[in-house]
N, C-alpha and C positions, 0 to 999 in steps of 0.2 A: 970570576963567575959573577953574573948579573946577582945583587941581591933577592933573596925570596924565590930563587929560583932551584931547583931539585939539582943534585950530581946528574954528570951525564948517565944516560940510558944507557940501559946493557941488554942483553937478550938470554931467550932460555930461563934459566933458574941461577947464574949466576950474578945476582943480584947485589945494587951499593944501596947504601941506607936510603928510608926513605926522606925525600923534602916534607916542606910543611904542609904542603898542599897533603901528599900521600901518606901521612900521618896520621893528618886530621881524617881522612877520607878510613884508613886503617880502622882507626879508632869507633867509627860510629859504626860501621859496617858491624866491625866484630861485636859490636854492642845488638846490634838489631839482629843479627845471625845469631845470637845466643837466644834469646827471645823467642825467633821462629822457631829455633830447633823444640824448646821448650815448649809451643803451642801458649806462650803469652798472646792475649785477645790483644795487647797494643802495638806486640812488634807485626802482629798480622795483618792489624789495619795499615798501620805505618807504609808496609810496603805494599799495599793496595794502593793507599793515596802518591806512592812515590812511582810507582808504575805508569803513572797519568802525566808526570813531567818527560818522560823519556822523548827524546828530540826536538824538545822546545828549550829555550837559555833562561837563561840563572835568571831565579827574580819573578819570573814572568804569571808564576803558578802560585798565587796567594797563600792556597792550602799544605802547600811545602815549606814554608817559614820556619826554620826549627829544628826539619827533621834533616836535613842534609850535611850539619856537623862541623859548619864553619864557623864557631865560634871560637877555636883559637885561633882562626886567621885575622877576625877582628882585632881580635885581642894584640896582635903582634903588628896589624895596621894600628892601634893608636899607638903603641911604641915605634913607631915608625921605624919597626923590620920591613915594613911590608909598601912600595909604594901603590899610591892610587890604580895604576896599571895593573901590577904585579895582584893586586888583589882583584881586580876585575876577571884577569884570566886562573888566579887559583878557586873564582867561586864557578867560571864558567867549567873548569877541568873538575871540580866535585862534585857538582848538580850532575853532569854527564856522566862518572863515573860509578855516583850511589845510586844513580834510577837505572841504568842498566846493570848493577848489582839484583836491584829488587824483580827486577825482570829474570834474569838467571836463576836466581834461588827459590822462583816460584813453583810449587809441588815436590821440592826436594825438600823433606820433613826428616830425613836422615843422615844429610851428609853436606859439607861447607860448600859453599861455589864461590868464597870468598878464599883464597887460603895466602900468609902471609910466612915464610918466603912458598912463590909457588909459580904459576908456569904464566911465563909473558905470553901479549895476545897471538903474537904467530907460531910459537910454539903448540898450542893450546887447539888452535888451528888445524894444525897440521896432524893434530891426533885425531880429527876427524876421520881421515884416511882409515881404511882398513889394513890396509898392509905398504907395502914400500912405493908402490906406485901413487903419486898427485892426481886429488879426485880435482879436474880442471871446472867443475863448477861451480866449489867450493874458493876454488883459486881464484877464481872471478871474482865472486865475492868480495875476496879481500883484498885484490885490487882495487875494487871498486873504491872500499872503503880508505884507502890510502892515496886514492887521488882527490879526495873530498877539497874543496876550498875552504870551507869555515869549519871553526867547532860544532854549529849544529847541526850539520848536514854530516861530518864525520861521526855523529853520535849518532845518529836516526841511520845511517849505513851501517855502525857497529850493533844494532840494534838486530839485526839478519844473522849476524854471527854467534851474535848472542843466543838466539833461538837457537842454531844449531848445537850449543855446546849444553845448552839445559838438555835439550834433546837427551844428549849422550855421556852426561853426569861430568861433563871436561871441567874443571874450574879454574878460576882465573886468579890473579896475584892483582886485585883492585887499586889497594896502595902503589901497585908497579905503573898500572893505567891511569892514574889520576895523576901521577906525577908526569908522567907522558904525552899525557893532554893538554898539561898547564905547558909542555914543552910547546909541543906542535904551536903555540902562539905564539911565540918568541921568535925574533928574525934567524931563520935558519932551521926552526925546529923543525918545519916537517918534513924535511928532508934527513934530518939526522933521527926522527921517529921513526920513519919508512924502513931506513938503515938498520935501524936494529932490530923490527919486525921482520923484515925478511933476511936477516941472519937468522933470528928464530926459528923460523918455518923452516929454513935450508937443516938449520943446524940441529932440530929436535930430534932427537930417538926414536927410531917406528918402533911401533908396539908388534908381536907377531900378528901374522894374520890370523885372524878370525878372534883377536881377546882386545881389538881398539878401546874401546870408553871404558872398555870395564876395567884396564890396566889405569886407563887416564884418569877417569873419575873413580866410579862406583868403590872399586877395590884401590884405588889411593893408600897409601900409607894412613893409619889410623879409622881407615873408613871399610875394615875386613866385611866381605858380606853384604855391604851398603849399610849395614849399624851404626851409630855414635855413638861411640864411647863417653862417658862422663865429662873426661875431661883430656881432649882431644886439640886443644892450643899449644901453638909450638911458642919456646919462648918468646919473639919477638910480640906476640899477642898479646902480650902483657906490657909491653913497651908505651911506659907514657908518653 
C-alpha cells in the first residue's frame, strides 16, 4: 500500500480504521460538532466561515487557515510519513470533507451529522428513499457526483447531496469520506470509490415506508426523539 494512504474503502457501516487523512478530519469535526451542539459562539462562527470554502481547493480561502485540522498531517509530512503529493491530496480530501461537514450540520442543534463508525455516502443516500423503490432523481444526483473529474468539482456536486441529507437528518461517517477523497486521487481511486459507493447504495437497508430519515437520522441510535444525550460518542470518538 502507497505510503499515507488510507486501507481500502469498504461500504455501508462495515467499516476499516481510519487513515491519517480520516483521523485527522475525525478528529476536528468531533471537536467542532461538540461546540455547535453546545451553542459555543466559536464553533458557530467556525462553521459559518468554513461553509464559504465549500467547492473551492485547499488553500485557496485565507480565512480557513486553522480551522480544517491538518495539522497532524504536517506533522507527519516533516517526518517524512507523508510525501509532498500524498499531502497535497490529504489537505485537498480535508478541506472538502470539513466544509461539507459544516454544511450538513447547519440548524441541526440536536443531533451529530458527523457520526464515527456511521453510514458511507451511498448508503446514506439511498435512505433518502421512502420506501424500497429508487427515487431516480436522487440517483441522478449521485451519478452525477461520481463521474466528476477532479476533487473540486466532486465536492461542489457532493454538495447537492449534502443538502438533501441535512434535509432529512441522514448523517454521514466524515472520517469514512475524507479518506475516500484522498483516495479518488490516487491512480485508480475513482474507480474503486465509485465501487464502493454504489455497493453502498445497492446494499443499505430500506427503512419501512413512511419512517425514511426519521430511522436514518432523527431517531439514530442515541439521538431518541431528536435530543442529545450528554454524552452520545461512540468509543472510536475518543480515538487519538
Amino acid at each position: 500500500m502507497t505510503a499515507g494512504l488510507p486501507a481500502p474503502v469498504t461500504f455501508g457501516t462495515r467499516q476499516t480504521p481510519l487513515g491519517p487523512v480520516g483521523t485527522a478530519v475525525h478528529q476536528r469535526i468531533t471537536w467542532l460538532q461538540r461546540g455547535y451542539l453546545d451553542d459555543r459562539s466559536d464553533a458557530v462562527g467556525a462553521l459559518a466561515r468554513l461553509r464559504r470554502g465549500i467547492g473551492r481547493p485547499s488553500g485557496e480561502t485565507a480565512d480557513l487557515w486553522g480551522l480544517i485540522g491538518t495539522e497532524p498531517l504536517y506533522e507527519q509530512y516533516e517526518r517524512r510519513e507523508l510525501t509532498e503529493d500524498a499531502l497535497q491530496q490529504a489537505e485537498e480530501a480535508a478541506h472538502a470533507a470539513v466544509t461539507l461537514w459544516s454544511l450538513h450540520q447547519q440548524s441541526h442543534h440536536a443531533a451529530r451529522m458527523h457520526r464515527r463508525p456511521g453510514l458511507e455516502l451511498g448508503a446514506a443516500v439511498r435512505c433518502l428513499a421512502p420506501g424500497a423503490e429508487i427515487d431516480e432523481p436522487t440517483r441522478k444526483r449521485f451519478v452525477r457526483a461520481g463521474a466528476a473529474a477532479t476533487p473540486v468539482v466532486l465536492a461542489g456536486r457532493l454538495r447537492e447531496l449534502v443538502l438533501l441529507l441535512r434535509r432529512e437528518a441522514i448523517a454521514l461517517d466524515y472520517g469514512l469520506l475524507a479518506d475516500q477523497l484522498q483516495t479518488w486521487q490516487s491512480p485508480g481511486g475513482p474507480q474503486s470509490v465509485r465501487r464502493s459507493w454504489g455497493r453502498s447504495y445497492l446494499a443499505a437497508p430500506r427503512p419501512a415506508s413512511g419512517s425514511g430519515s426519521a430511522t436514518a437520522g432523527r431517531n439514530a441510535p442515541g439521538d431518541s426523539d431528536g435530543t442529545q444525550d450528554p454524552d452520545m460518542t461512540t468509543p472510536e470518538d475518543h480515538t487519538p
